[in-house]
KEKEPA-865716 format. One record per residue (C-alpha): residue number from 1; residue in one letter; x, y, z. Coordinates in nm, 4 decimals. Layout:
# residues N
@pos = NUM&code = A&xx = X&yy = Y&zz = Z
...
# end
This chain:
# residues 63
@pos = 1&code = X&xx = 2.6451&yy = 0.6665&zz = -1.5725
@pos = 2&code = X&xx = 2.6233&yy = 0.2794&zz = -1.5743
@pos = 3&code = X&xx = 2.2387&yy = 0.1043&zz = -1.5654
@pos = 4&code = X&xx = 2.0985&yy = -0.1804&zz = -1.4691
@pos = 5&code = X&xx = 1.7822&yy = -0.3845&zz = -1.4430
@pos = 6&code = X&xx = 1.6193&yy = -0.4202&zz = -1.1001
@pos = 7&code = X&xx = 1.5081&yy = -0.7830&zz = -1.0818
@pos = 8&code = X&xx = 1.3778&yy = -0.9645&zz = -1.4187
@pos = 9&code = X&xx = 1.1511&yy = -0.7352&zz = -1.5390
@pos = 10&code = X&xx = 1.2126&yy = -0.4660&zz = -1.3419
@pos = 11&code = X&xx = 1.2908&yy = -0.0491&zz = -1.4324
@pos = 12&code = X&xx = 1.6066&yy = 0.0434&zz = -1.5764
@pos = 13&code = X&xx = 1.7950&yy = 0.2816&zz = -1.2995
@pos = 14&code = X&xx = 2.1359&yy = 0.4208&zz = -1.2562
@pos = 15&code = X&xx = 2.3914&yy = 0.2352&zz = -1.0782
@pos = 16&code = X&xx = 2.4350&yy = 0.4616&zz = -0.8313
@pos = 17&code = X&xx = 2.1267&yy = 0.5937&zz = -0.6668
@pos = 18&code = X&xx = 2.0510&yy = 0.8887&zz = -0.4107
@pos = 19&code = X&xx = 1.9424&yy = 0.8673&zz = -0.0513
@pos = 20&code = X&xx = 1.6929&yy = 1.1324&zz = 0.0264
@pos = 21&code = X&xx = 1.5845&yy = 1.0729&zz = 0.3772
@pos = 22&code = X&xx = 1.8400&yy = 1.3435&zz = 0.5026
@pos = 23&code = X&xx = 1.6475&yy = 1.6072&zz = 0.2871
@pos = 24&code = X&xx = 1.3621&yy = 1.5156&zz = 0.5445
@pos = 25&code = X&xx = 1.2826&yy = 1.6900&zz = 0.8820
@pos = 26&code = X&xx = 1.4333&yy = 1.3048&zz = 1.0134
@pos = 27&code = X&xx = 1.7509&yy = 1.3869&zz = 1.1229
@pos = 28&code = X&xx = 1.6785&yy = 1.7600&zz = 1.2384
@pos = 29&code = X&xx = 1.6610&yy = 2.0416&zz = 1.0594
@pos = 30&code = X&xx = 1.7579&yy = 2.0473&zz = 0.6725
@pos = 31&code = X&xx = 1.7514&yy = 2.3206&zz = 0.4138
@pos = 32&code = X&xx = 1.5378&yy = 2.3227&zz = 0.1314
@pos = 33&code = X&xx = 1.7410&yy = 2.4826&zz = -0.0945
@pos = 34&code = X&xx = 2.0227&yy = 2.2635&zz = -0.0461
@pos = 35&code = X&xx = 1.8254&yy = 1.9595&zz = -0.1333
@pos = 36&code = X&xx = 1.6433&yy = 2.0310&zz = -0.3978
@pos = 37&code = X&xx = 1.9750&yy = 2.1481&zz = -0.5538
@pos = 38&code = X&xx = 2.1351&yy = 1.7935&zz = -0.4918
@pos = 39&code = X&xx = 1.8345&yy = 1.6208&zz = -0.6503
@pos = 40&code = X&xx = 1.8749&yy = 1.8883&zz = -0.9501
@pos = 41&code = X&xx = 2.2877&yy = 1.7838&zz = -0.9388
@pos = 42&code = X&xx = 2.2425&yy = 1.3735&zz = -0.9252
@pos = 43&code = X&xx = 1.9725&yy = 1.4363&zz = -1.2035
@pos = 44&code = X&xx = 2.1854&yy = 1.6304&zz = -1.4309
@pos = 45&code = X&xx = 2.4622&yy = 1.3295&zz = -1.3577
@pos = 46&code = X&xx = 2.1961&yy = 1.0488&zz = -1.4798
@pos = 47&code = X&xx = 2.1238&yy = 0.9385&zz = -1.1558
@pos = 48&code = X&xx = 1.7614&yy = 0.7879&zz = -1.1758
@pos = 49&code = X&xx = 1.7190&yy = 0.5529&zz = -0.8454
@pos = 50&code = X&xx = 1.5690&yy = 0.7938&zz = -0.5939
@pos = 51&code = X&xx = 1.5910&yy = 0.5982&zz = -0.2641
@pos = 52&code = X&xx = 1.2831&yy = 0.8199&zz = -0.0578
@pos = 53&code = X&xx = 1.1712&yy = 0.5124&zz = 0.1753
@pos = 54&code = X&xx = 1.1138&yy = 0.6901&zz = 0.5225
@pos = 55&code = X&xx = 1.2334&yy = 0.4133&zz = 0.7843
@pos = 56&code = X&xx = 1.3329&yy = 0.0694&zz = 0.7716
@pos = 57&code = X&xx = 1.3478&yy = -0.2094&zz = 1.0158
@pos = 58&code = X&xx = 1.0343&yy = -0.1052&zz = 1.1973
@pos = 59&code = X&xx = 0.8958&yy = -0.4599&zz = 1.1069
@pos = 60&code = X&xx = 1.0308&yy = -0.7798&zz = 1.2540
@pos = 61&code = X&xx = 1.2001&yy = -0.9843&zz = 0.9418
@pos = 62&code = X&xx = 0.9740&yy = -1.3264&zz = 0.8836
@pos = 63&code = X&xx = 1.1334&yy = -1.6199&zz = 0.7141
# end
C-alpha cells in the first residue's frame, strides 16, 4: 500500500481510502456483517483513510 501526507502537516494515510457511507442505513438496508467484514478486509490490506462523512453538499459553497 502506497502513503501519503494529507496537507503539510497533516496524518499519514493510505492512498487508497474506503467509503463507508453504504455500510449506513443511507441507501436502504445494509448488512452488518458484510461491513464490518470489508472494514476488517481494507484493514488487513493497509488501508488507513476511513472516509465516514455522512452527506455532502448540504451547504451552499462560499468563495
Amino acid at each position: 500500500m502506497q502513503y501519503r501526507t494529507l496537507g503539510a502537516n497533516g496524518p499519514r494515510v493510505s492512498a487508497i481510502g474506503l467509503g463507508c457511507m453504504g455500510m449506513s442505513a443511507f441507501y436502504g438496508a445494509h448488512d452488518d456483517s458484510t461491513s464490518i467484514k470489508t472494514l476488517h478486509y481494507a484493514l488487513d490490506q493497509g488501508v488507513t483513510l476511513l472516509d465516514t462523512a455522512d452527506m455532502y453538499g448540504l451547504i451552499p459553497m462560499k468563495g
